[in-house]
C-alpha positions as MATLAB code, in Angstrom:
seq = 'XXXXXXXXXXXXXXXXXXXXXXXXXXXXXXXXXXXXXXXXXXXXXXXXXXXXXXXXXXXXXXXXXXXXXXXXXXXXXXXXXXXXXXXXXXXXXXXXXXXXXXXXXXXXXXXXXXXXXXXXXXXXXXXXXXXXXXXXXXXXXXXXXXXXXXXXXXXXXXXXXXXXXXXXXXXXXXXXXXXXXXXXXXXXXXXXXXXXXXXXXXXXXXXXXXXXXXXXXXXXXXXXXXXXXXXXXXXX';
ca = [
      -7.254   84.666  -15.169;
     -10.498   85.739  -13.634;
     -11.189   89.615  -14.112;
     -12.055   89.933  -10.588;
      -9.018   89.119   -9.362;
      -5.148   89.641  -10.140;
      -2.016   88.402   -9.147;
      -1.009   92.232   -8.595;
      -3.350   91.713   -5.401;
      -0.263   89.813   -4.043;
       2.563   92.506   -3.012;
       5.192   89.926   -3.201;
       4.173   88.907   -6.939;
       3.402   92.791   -8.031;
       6.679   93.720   -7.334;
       8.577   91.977   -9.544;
      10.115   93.058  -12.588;
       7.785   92.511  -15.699;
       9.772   90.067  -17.499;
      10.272   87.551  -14.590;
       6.584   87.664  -13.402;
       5.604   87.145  -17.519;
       7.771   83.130  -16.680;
       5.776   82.812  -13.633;
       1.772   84.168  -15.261;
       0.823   80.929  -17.342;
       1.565   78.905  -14.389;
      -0.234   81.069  -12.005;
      -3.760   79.236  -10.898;
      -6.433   81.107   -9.014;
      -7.438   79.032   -6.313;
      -9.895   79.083   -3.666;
      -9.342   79.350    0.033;
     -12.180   78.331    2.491;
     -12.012   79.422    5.920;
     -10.563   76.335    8.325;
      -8.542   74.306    5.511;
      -5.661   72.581    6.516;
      -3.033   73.647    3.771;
      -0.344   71.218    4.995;
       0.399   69.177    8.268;
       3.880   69.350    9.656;
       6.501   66.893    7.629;
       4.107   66.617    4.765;
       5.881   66.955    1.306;
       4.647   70.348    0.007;
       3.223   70.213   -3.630;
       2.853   74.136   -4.266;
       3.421   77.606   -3.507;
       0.366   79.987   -2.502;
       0.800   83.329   -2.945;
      -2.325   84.856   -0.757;
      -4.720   88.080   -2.529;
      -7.368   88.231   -0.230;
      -6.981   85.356    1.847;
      -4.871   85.391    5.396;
      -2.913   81.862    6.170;
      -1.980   81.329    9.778;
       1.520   79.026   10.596;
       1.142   77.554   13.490;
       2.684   74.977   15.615;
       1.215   72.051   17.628;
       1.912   70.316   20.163;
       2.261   66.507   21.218;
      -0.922   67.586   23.191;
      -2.887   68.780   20.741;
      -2.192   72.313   21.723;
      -1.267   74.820   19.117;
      -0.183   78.585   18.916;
       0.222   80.908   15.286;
       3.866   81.467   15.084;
       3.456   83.755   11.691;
       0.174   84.683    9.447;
       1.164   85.399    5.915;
      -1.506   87.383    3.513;
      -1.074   89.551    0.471;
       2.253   90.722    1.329;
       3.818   87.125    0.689;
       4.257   83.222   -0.010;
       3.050   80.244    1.610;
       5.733   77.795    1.139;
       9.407   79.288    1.537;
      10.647   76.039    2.725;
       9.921   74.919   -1.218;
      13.260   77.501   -2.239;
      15.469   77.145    0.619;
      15.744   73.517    0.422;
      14.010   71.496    2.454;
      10.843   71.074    1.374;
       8.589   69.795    4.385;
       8.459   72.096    7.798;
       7.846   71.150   11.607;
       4.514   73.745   11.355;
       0.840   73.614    9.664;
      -0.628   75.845    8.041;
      -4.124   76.850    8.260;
      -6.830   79.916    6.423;
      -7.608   82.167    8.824;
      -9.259   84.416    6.851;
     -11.383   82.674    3.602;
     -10.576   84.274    0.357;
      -8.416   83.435   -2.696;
      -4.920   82.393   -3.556;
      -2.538   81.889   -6.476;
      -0.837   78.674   -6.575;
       2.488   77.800   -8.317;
       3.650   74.519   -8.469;
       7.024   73.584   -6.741;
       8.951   72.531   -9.471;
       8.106   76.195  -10.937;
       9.039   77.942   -8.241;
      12.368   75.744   -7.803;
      13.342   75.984  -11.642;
      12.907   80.325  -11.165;
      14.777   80.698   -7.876;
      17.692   78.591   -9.315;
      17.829   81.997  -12.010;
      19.439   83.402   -8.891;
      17.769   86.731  -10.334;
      15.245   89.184   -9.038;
      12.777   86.682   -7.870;
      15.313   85.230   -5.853;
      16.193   88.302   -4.213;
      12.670   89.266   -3.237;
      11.630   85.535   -2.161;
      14.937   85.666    0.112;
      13.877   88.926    1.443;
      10.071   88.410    2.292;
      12.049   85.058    3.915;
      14.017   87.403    6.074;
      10.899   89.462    7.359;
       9.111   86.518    8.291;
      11.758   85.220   10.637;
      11.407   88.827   12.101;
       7.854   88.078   12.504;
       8.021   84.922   14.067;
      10.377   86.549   16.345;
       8.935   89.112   17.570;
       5.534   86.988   17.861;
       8.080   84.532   20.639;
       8.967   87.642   22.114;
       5.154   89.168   22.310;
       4.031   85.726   23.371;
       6.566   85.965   26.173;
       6.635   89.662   27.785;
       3.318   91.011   26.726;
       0.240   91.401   27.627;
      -3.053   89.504   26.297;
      -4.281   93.267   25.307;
      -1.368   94.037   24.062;
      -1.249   90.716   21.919;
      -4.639   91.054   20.517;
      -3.541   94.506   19.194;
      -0.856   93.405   17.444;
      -3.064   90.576   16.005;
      -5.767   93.119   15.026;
      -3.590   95.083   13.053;
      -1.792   92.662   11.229;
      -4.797   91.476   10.238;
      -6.057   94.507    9.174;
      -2.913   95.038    6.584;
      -4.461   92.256    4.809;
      -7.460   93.135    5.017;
      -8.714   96.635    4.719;
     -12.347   96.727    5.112;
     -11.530   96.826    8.595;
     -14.086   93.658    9.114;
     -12.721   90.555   10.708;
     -14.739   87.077   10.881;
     -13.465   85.504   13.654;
     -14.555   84.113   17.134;
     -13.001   84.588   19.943;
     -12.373   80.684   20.320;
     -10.098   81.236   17.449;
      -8.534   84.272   18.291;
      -7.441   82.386   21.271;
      -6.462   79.659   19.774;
      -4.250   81.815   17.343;
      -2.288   83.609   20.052;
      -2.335   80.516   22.305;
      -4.249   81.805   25.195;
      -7.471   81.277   27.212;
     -10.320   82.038   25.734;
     -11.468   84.074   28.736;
      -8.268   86.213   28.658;
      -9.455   87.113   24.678;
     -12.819   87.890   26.246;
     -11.505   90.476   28.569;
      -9.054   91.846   26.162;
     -12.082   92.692   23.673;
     -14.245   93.594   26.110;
     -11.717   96.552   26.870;
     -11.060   97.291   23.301;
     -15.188   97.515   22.733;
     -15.539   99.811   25.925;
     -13.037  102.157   24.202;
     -14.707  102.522   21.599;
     -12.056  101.196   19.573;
     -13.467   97.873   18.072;
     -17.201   96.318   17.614;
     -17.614   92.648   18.279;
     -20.652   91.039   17.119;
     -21.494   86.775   16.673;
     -18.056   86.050   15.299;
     -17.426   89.539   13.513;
     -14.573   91.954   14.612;
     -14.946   95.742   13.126;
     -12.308   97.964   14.078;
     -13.852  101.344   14.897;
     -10.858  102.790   16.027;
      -7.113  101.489   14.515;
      -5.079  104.272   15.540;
      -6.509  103.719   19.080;
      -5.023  100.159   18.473;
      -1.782  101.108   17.730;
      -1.359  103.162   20.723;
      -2.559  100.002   22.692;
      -0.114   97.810   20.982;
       3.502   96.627   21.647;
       6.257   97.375   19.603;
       6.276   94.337   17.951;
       3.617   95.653   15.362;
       5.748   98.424   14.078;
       9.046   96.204   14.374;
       7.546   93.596   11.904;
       5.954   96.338    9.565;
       9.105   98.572    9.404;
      11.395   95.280    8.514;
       8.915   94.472    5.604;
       8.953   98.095    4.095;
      12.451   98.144    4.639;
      13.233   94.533    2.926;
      10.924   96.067    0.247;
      12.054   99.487   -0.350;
      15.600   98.372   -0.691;
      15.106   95.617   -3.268;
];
């Protein structure tokens, strides 16, 4: 494995016990993940499991129309792929990288042949499972009965958990795109954050200046997805 990076970068994969993550190593491969790449489209047979280091994958649905919205983003804290272990294999959703960065991929058959141990790795890959449902529902509910500020917030600091220089590349045509809104409506919303002093935006680069400023600015929805993923974790 490359000395510059480490599985351990992966919360998901660091926290399991030594002697099931020594089955899983040798069939570990570091992988590269370029900004924009379609992972998989929705109903396509998925091949392998990505378990994200410093990389950010966005889930997202679309539309008949061509429209599309993130319903989850999965980075360092977990897998790409749970649809591989609880038995179906292909999903209605695509997934995209959001952030460019790397990856370690496990083939399917791998990852089948250790959850059918029904041992720790189970557990934990049942678990992470369990917080992102919570996170795509509290993303319908944000969606819903929150603001575009409000939304953006939440965004920005999920992001930043997986990513703590605190430096974001990312237009606003994206952002938008992400949380399913007019682009105009992101443009206000970071114009407000940037008057606050709170966040810097700059030709496609987001620095957050400010994050506790964020979090006051947020909905609840941030800390309801983070305390359900500390909670699934501190308990295993």
């Amino acid at each position: 494995m490359n000395a510059s990076h480490s599985p351990m970068q992966n919360h998901l994969l660091a926290a399991l016990p030594a002697e099931d993550f020594a089955r899983l190593a040798g069939h570990l491969e570091l992988v590269e993940m370029p900004l924009g790449t379609v992972l998989y489209e929705p109903g396509g047979q998925l091949q392998y499991a990505l378990f994200p280091t410093t990389s950010i994958v966005s889930l997202h649905y679309v539309t008949e129309s061509g429209a599309s919205v993130e319903v989850a983003g999965v980075g360092n804290e977990g897998v790409v792929g749970v649809s591989l272990f609880m038995g179906g294999d292909t999903t209605t959703s695509s997934a995209m990288v959001q952030a460019a960065g790397h990856a370690y991929r496990l083939d399917r058959h791998r990852l089948k042949v250790e959850f059918a141990l029904a041992g720790v790795t189970q557990q934990l890959l049942l678990r992470y499972t369990q917080a992102l449902i919570t996170q795509m529902f509290q993303t319908a509910v944000c969606y819903r009965h929150h603001s575009v500020e409000q939304q953006l917030c939440r965004w920005l600091l999920m992001t930043l958990d997986r990513v703590p220089s605190g430096q974001l590349v990312m237009t606003q045509e994206l952002v938008a795109s992400l949380l399913g809104v007019r682009r105009e409506g992101i443009t206000e919303a970071a114009g407000r954050l940037q008057a606050a002093g709170l966040i810097q935006y700059r030709r496609g680069h987001i620095s957050v200046l400010q994050r506790s400023g964020l979090e006051l600015r947020s909905c609840e929805c941030y800390a309801v997805v983070k305390t359900e993923l500390r909670r699934l974790f501190r308990d295993k």
